[in-house]
N, C-alpha and C positions, 0 to 999 in steps of 0.2 A: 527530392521534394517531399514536401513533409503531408501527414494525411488532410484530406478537406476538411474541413470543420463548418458546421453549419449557424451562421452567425442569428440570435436570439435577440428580443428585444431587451434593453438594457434596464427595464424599470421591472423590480421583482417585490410584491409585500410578503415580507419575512414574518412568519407567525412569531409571534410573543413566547417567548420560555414559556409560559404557561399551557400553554396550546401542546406542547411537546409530548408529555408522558400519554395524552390519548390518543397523538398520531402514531405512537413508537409501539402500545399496548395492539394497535390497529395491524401495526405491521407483522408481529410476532404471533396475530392470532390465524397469518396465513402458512404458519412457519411450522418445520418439524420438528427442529431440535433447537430453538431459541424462542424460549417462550415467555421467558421474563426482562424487562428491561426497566434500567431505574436511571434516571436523568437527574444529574444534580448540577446546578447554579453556577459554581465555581471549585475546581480542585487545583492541585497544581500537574497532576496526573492519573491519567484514568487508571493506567496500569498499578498504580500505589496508592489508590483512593480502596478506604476502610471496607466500602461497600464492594468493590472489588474482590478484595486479601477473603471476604467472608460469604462471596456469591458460591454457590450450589452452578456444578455443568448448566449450560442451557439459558444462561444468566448474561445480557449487556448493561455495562455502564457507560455512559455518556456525560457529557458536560456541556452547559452554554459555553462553560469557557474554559480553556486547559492553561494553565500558565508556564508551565514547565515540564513538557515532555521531551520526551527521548528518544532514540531509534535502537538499530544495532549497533552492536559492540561500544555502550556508553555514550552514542554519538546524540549530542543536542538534537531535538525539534523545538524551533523557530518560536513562539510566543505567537500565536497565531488571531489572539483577541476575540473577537465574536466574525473573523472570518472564514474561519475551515471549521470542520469536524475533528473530534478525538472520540474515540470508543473502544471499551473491550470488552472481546468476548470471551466467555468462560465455557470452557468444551472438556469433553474428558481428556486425561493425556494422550496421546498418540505421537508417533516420530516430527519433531519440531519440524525437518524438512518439507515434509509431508504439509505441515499448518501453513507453513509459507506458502508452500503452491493455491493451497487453496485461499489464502487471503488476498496474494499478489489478483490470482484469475477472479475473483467477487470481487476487488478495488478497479478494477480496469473493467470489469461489466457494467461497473456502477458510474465509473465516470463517463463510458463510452452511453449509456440511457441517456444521458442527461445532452455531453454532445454528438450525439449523431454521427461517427466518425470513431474509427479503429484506433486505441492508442497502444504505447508498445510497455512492456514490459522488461525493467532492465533485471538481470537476475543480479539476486535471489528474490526481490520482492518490492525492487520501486518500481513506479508507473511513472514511465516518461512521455512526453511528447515535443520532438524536437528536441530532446538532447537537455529537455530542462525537465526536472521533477514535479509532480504533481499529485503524488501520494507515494507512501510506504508503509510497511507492515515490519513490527515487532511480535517475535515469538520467545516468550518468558514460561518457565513450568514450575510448577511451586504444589506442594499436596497433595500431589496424584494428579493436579488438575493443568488444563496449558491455558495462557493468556495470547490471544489474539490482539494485536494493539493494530490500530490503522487510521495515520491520519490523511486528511487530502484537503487541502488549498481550493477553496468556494468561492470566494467573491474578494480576495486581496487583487486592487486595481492594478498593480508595482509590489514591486521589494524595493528591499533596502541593495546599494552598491553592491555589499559582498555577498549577495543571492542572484542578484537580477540577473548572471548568466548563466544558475544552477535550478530555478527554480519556476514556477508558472503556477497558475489558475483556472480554473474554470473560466471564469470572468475576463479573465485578459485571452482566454482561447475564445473567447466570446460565447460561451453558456454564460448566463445571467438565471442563478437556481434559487432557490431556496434552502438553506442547509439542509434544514429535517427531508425535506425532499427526497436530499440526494442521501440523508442519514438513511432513512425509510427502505428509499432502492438497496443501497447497501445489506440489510438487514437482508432482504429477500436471496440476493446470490449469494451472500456469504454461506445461508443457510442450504443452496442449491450447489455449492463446491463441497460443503463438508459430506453431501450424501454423494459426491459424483464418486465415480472408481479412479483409481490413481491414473490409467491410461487415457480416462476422458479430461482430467488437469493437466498431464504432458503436454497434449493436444492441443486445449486449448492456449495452454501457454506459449508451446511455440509457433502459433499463429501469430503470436505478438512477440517475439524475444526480438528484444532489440540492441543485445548485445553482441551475440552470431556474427563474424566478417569486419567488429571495430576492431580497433586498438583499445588497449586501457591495462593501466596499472593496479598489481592485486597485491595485499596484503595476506602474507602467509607464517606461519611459525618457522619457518625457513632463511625467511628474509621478503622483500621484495621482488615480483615476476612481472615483467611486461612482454606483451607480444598481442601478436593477432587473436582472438578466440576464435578457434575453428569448430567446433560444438561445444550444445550445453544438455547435461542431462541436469533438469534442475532439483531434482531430492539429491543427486549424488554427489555433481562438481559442475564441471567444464574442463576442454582442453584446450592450449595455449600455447601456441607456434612461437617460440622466440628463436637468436641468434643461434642457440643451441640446442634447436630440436624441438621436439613437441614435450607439455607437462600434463599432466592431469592434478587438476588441484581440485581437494575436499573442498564438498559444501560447507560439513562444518565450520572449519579451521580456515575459509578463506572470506578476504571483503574484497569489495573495489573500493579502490584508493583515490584513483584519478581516472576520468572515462570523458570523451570528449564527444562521442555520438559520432565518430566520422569511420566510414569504413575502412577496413586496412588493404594490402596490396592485395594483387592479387595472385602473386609468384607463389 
């Protein structure tokens, strides 16, 4: 059974782009280490937007609207229109693993403010609920510096056929938000993961792993592993009960390929 959600009223007034940069300037002046943020109109990607490539640590970019972003390992993000969030954050470098943890746990504190209700965490860094997606995080480093990318699905009513059993909403979980809203919340725990200690992000992560006890299919420089996942340490791997014993497979070097949110045996 999947977690309660607490159903919101459906009519929400969405401030105007313009209204943006002094809710976002509002956000970052309760913040420690993200204290500047610039909103632009239209990009095709936060992560490859100029203002981006040229932000100083401590720096977000945003967009009303993202046309063409991306995930890990090359993988498309959806064309999202004026219904989700895309933003990135500019931090110093530090172990990409490490970035993820702390984006995945500030994307799931941010979507859980909004509905009321624990959502899960698939590693390395989507936020799922119910087996369908609901945000993820990109980690890019360039200059000394690392890119935070994270985007999350706000108020799309449906997908399209080839999403509708991979992906979700706010809005069809039944939060009806505001984006900058939930941009704003974002802003606050992202900036509340990056100061936490690495053992208060295990924590809170596996409060939410939602991977632990499935099935699913991984992609490795080896080839192809499926099996049960029986732990996850998420800066370092998981291991993975198949026909032939148990694997430990890197964080780095590993994705999920196929994952169906159902739990495995129990032999």
């Amino acid at each position: 059974m999947g977690p309660h959600l607490h159903r919101r009223a459906s009519s929400v007034t969405s401030a105007p782009f313009s209204a943006w940069p002094a809710r976002l300037h509002a956000a970052c002046a309760d913040c420690t280490l993200l204290r500047t943020a610039v909103a632009l109109e239209t990009t095709t990607s936060t992560q490859d937007a100029p203002e981006t490539r040229s932000a100083h640590a401590g720096t977000l970019v945003t967009a009303w609207r993202q046309s063409s972003g991306r995930g890990r390992f090359g993988r498309n993000w959806a064309d999202t229109a004026t219904m989700g969030i895309a933003v990135t954050f500019v931090v110093d470098a530090q172990p990409a693993e490490r970035l993820a943890l702390a984006g995945a746990v500030a994307a799931a504190e941010a979507a859980e403010s909004t509905l009321g209700a624990r959502v899960g965490i698939k590693w390395p860094n989507d936020i799922v609920v119910g087996g369908r997606k609901l945000a993820g995080v990109l980690i890019e480093t360039t200059s000394g510096r690392a890119l935070i990318g994270i985007g999350m699905n706000i108020a799309q009513p449906r997908f399209e056929a080839e999403l509708e059993d991979r992906a979700t909403s706010l809005a069809m979980l039944g939060a009806h938000a505001d984006r900058i809203e939930v941009l704003c919340a974002l802003i606050g725990t992202l900036d509340r993961a990056l100061l936490a200690s690495d053992a208060a992000l295990v924590e809170h992560f596996l409060a939410r792993d939602a991977l632990r006890g499935t099935r699913a299919l991984f992609s490795t420089p080896a080839g192809p592993v499926e099996g049960e996942v029986r732990s996850v340490d998420p800066m370092r791997g998981l291991v993975v009960r198949t026909d032939s014993g148990e694997h430990f497979l890197p964080a780095h070097s590993t994705s999920v390929a196929e994952w169906g949110g159902r739990r495995g045996s129990s032999r």
